[in-house]
VEXGUGU-398370 format. One record per residue (C-alpha): x, y, z. Coordinates in steps of 0.001 Angstrom, whole numbers, plus 500000, padded with zeros to 6 digits. Each point is the difference from the previous one (the first is absolute). Layout:
residues N
XYZ;...
//
This chain:
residues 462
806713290926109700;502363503048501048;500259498717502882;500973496551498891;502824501792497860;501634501583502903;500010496943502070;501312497996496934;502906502806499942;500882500266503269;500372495783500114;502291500590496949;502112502213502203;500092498059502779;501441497222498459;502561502173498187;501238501721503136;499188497967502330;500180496628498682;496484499080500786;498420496850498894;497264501079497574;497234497687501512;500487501030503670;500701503605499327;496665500015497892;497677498368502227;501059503064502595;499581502581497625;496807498510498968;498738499970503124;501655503497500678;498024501577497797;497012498051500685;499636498886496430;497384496819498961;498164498339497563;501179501504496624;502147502491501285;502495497326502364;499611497852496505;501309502546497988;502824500988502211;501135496526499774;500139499611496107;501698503394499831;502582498965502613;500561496223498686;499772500859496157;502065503228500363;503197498162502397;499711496386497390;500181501969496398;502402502595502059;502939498971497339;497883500834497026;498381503200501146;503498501248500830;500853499379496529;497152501610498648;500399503076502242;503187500869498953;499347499359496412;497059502181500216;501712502828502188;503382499832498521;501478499317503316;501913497593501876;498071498836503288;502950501491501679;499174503346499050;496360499962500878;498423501041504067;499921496869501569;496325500487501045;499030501680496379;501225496868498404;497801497565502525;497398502574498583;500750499399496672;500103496004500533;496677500210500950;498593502029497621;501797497557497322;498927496831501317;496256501897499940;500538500980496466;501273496298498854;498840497551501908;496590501233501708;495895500960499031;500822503592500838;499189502341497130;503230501422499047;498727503334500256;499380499771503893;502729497616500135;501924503383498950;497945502357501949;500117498073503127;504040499216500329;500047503732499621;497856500810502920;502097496819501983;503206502610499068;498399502791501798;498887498118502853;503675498467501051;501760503605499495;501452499971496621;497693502719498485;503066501341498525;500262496863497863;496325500071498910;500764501251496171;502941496751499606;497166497993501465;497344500875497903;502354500050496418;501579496385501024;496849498217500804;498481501510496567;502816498718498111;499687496610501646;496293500118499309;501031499747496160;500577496452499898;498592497146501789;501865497346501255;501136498163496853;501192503117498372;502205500447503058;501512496767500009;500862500576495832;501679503209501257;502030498554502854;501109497120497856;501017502774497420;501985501794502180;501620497729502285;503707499031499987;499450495988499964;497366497649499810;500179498881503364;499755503531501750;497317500086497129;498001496946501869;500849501163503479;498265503780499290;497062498184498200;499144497352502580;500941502023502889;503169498003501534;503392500760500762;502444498162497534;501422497549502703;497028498728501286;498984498829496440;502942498764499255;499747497969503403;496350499326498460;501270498683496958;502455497448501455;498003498229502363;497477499655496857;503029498583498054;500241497320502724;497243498603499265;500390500136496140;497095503293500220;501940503150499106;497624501050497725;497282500284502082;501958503368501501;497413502390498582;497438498268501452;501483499696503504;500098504039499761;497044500620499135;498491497527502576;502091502156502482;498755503411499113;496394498384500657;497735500311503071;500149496373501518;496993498880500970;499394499901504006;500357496250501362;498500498420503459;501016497088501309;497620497966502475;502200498125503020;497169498105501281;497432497709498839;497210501899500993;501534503045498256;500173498824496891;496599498647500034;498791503251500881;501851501665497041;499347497381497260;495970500594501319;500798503623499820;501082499414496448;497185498108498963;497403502328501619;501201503500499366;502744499802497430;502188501660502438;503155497779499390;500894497743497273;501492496061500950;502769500863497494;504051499555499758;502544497496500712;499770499761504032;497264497756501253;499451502076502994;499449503136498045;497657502379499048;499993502507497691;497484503831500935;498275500839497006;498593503617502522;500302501964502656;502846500873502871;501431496299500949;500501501316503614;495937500874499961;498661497433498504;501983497756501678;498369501587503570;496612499733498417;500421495969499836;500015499810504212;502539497608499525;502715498841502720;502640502955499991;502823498826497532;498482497158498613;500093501875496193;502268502624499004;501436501458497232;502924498176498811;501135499280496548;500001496777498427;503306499133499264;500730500619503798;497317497639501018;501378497631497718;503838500207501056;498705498710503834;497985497447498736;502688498269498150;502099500170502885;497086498823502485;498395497159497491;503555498890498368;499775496491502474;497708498719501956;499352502044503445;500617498336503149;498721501023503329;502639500815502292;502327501947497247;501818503311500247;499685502751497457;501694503384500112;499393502768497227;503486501873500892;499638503398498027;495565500555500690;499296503350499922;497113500991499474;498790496862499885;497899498351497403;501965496842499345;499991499539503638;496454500084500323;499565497515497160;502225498172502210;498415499861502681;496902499143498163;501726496738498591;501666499308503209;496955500424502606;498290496678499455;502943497900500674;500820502501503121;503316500565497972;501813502888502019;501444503043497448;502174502245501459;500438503256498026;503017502385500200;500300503525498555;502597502203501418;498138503099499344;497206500934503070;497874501118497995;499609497616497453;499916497668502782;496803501364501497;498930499716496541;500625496202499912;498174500435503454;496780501262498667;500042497940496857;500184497048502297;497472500465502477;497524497312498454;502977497545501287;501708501692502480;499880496025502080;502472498688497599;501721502959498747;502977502090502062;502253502656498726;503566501085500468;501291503378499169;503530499062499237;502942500187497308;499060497201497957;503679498877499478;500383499218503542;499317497732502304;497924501857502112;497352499787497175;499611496378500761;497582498857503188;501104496376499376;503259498280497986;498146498290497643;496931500888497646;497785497387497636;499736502968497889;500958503353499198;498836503507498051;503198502114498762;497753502564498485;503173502248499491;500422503596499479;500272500892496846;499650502499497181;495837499548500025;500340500432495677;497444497560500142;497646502318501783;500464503074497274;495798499760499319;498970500143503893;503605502632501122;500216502202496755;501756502139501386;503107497792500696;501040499771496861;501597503379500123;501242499620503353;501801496352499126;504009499949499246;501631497546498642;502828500377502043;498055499041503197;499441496141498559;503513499113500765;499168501016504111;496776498609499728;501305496429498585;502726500007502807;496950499847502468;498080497820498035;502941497199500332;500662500720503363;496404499359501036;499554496803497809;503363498648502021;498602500636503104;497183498297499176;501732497029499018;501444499892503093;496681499339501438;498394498131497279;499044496013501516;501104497222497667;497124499166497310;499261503648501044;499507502989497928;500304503293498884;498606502258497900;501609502894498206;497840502527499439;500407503791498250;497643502073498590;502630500982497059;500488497798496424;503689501747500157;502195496460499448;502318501355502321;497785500338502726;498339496541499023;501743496898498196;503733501574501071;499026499731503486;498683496713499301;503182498823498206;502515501122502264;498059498291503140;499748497178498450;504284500196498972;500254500501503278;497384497799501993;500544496761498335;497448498548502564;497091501782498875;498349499182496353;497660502329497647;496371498381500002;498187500060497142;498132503217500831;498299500250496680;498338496953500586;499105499964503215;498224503792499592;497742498437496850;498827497400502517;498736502979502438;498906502704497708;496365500023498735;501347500112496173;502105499261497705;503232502543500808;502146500422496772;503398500526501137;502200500153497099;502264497843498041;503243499621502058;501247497005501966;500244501922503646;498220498301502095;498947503173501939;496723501596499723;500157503735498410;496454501125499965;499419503500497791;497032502983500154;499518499497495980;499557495873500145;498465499813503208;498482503098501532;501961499755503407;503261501680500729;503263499014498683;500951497222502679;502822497754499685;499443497161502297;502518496888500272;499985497120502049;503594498740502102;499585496257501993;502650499312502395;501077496235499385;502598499471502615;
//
């Protein structure tokens, strides 16, 4: 388990200095040090569970050393997170827990900081995680910085939280919400072909491998085992199931099973990278030889949407261009259109934890600039009895039903489907979506087990 230590330490550091996204940088350090089975697992809870509860261990670290963070060797203090989240939140005796995030001090050249190491992690070792929380709440300035230590968050982002729940009449369901965010989501599959899901709901009957569970009807949920492996094992077409969450799958199929499909149509998904709703896309839109034509101005992403594709690559093409011009556009008119728009991704905390300490709320006000600009170029290209759907994988209101009401002000050819009802129609249960009168969809990790994904529906009339 040294071994899995170091690795989860040096993916710690790469996302602090290098901005690294946790996943990605672990898989390579995984493989790196050749790590497997218990080891590779092990790395990964240390990694995920440190960089979620980040906030609180922070807290905890500086009430234990009596230090601010700012005063503290950047790579001790990744150390010390570590060793905290092994002492609070793990099966690791506390004595090795101790022991061991000594040794890790050693082994990243910090030996001189071996004695602060050792007297802070016994310290935090004289309290479990309750006790903590009582002394945080104690000796914090407000409740709400209070809340943000405790459930690991930054103030703004709950407060965003906490709005969007007031929409829809919820806002006390906030501590829930957090909690569901600080929680390892469960990994989802979704099958893009018939003979897919047959072979998955047969692999679920036969071997318990995954569970026919959660809101989308093409979705699957792995109760064991590396997705990308198991997956393989199947011998199934290449890209006929992959790992996608829920509320994703859900947010195309709305779009793709809001009317009737008619061969001969146009879809475009303007903003695809890397590529999941487009695939469910192109699974909807196959059988009626529906052509979808998928932009994403980044390369890369767009081989993404490539490979994500390939089970359809006769009726899918892709663009790599702005999104807000017209070069994005292979024809004038589409039957149908995905503005999955870039946004903040706070509905992704669970699966990207650590975003949430990389997120500012000053960069929503560029980000819902874009977001307008690419739901007015759509328009532009939007049929009449067309539609589009807005799509972001953020509850923040101004990221979802601002964007919504100032198109509309705006647009006063397009109406606001009744999402809400159209997505209980296609999900395979009963989706509680709060108490307000929107008539946008705002699905949550705490209520429904899938991202936070705001999904409305605009119809072009004339």
């Amino acid at each position: 388990m040294n071994n899995a230590r170091q690795v989860a330490f040096k993916v710690l550091k790469d996302v602090r200095t290098k901005d690294a996204y946790a996943n990605l940088a672990l898989a390579h350090r995984i493989s790196q040090a050749g790590l497997s089975g218990r080891d590779a697992a092990f790395a990964t809870e240390l990694t995920a569970g440190t960089l979620r509860l980040q906030g609180t261990y922070d807290r905890v670290i500086e009430l234990a050393s009596g230090r601010k963070l700012k005063a503290i060797d950047k790579d001790v203090l990744d150390v010390l997170r570590l060793g905290t989240h092994q002492l609070l939140n793990t099966r690791v005796a506390p004595h090795a827990a101790v022991n061991e995030t000594v040794v890790l001090t050693r082994k990243v050249g910090r030996s001189q900081a071996v004695g602060f190491v050792n007297a802070v992690m016994r310290r935090v070792s004289e309290k479990n995680l309750s006790k903590w929380h009582h002394q945080i709440n104690k000796n914090s300035n407000s409740a709400n910085e209070a809340k943000a230590q405790i459930y690991s968050h930054p103030e703004w982002i709950i407060t965003a939280f906490k709005n969007a729940l007031a929409n829809e009449n919820r806002e006390e369901e906030i501590i829930e919400l957090l909690i569901a965010d600080n929680s390892p989501p469960k990994v989802s599959l979704v099958a893009l072909t018939d003979s897919s899901f047959n072979s998955l709901r047969k692999a679920g009957v036969e071997t318990s491998l995954v569970s026919d569970s959660g809101p989308s009807p093409i979705g699957f949920e792995l109760n064991l085992g590396d997705p990308h492996k198991e997956i393989a094992k199947m011998g199934l077409a290449p890209n006929t199931v992959r790992v996608q969450d829920q509320g994703s799958q859900l947010a195309a199929l709305v779009l793709a099973r809001a009317k009737e499909k008619q061969a001969g149509e146009f879809w475009a998904d303007l903003c695809a990278g890397p590529g999941g709703k487009t695939a469910v896309l192109a699974s909807e839109a196959a059988p009626f030889e529906i052509q979808v034509h998928a932009n994403e101005i980044s390369k890369h992403r767009a081989d993404l949407v490539r490979e994500a594709t390939t089970a359809f690559k006769d009726n899918v093409s892709i663009i790599s261009k702005d999104g807000r011009l017209q070069d994005a556009f292979k024809k004038d008119m589409y039957d149908r259109i995905m503005v999955d728009a870039p946004c903040s991704g706070l509905g992704a905390l669970r699966r990207r934890p650590e975003a949430r300490w990389r997120k500012k709320e000053s960069d929503i006000q560029q980000l819902t600039i874009l977001q307008s600009e690419l739901l007015k170029s759509a328009a532009l290209h939007t049929a009449v009895s067309g539609i589009i759907a807005y799509v972001t994988c953020s509850p923040d209101i101004r990221e979802t039903r601002e964007i919504v009401d100032g198109f509309l002000k705006d647009h006063r050819n397009f109406i606001e489907l009744n999402t809400r009802e159209i997505i209980q129609t296609i999900a395979s249960n009963d989706l509680d979506l709060g108490d307000g009168d929107q008539l946008s969809a705002q699905l949550w990790p705490h209520r429904h087990g899938t991202d936070a994904m705001f999904i409305s529906l605009l119809r072009r009339e004339h």
